[in-house]
C-alpha positions in Angstrom: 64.2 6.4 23.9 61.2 7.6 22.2 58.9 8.0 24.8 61.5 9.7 26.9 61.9 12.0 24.1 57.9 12.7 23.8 58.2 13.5 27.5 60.7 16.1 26.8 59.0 17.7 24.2 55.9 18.0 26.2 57.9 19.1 29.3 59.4 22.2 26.7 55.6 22.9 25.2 54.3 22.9 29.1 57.1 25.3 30.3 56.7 27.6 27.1 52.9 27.7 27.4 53.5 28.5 31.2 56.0 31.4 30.0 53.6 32.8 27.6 50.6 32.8 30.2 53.2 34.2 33.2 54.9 37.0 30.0 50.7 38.0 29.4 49.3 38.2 32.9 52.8 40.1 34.1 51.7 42.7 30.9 48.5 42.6 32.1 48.8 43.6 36.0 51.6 46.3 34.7 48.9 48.2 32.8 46.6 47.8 35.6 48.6 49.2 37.8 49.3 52.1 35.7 46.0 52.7 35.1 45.2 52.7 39.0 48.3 54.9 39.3 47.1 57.3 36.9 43.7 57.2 38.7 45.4 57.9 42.1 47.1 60.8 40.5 43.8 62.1 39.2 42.1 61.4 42.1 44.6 63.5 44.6 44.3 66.8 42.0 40.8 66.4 42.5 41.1 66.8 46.0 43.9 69.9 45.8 40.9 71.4 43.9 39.0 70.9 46.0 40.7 72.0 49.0 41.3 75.0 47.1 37.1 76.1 46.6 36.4 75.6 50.0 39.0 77.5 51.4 38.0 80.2 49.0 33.9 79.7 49.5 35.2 79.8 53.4 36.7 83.0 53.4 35.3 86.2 55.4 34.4 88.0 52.5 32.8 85.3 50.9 30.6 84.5 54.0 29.1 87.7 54.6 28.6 88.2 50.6 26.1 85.1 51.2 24.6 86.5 54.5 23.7 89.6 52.7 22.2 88.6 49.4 20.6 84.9 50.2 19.6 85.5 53.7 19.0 89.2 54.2 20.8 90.0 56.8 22.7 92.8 57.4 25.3 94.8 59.9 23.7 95.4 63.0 24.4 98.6 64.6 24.6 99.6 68.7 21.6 101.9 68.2 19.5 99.2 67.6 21.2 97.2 70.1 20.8 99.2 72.9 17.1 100.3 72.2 15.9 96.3 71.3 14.0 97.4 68.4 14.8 95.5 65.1 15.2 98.0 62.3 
């Protein structure tokens, strides 16, 4: 009776260690995946950022602001067109 009862009692301490451990690592994956989800979250407002600047550095306006102060350049206009002289 004894040694059935031993086995018992290390069948209970086996199966409460093995709760503990599964109670920890279920904790543990849960913050992980919140953390990841939080990341994800971050991660996609980057990109609507993003999106937003290059549609706005993409713009028209924006393009010809460039062309004009970094490269130079300018309108060109039919009288200089039709006579093939650069200005």
């Amino acid at each position: 009776m004894a040694r059935l009862n031993l086995i018992l009692l290390l069948a209970v301490l086996a199966s409460g260690l093995a709760l503990v451990h599964n109670a920890y690592e279920s904790r543990r994956l849960f913050a992980e995946r919140e953390r990841a989800k939080n990341e994800g979250q971050r991660l996609a407002a980057d990109a609507e950022r993003l999106k937003a600047e290059r549609h706005a550095q993409a713009t028209n306006l924006r393009v010809e602001q460039v062309a004009r102060q970094r490269l130079g350049m300018r309108v060109i206009s039919p009288a200089v067109v039709a006579s093939g002289v650069s200005p």
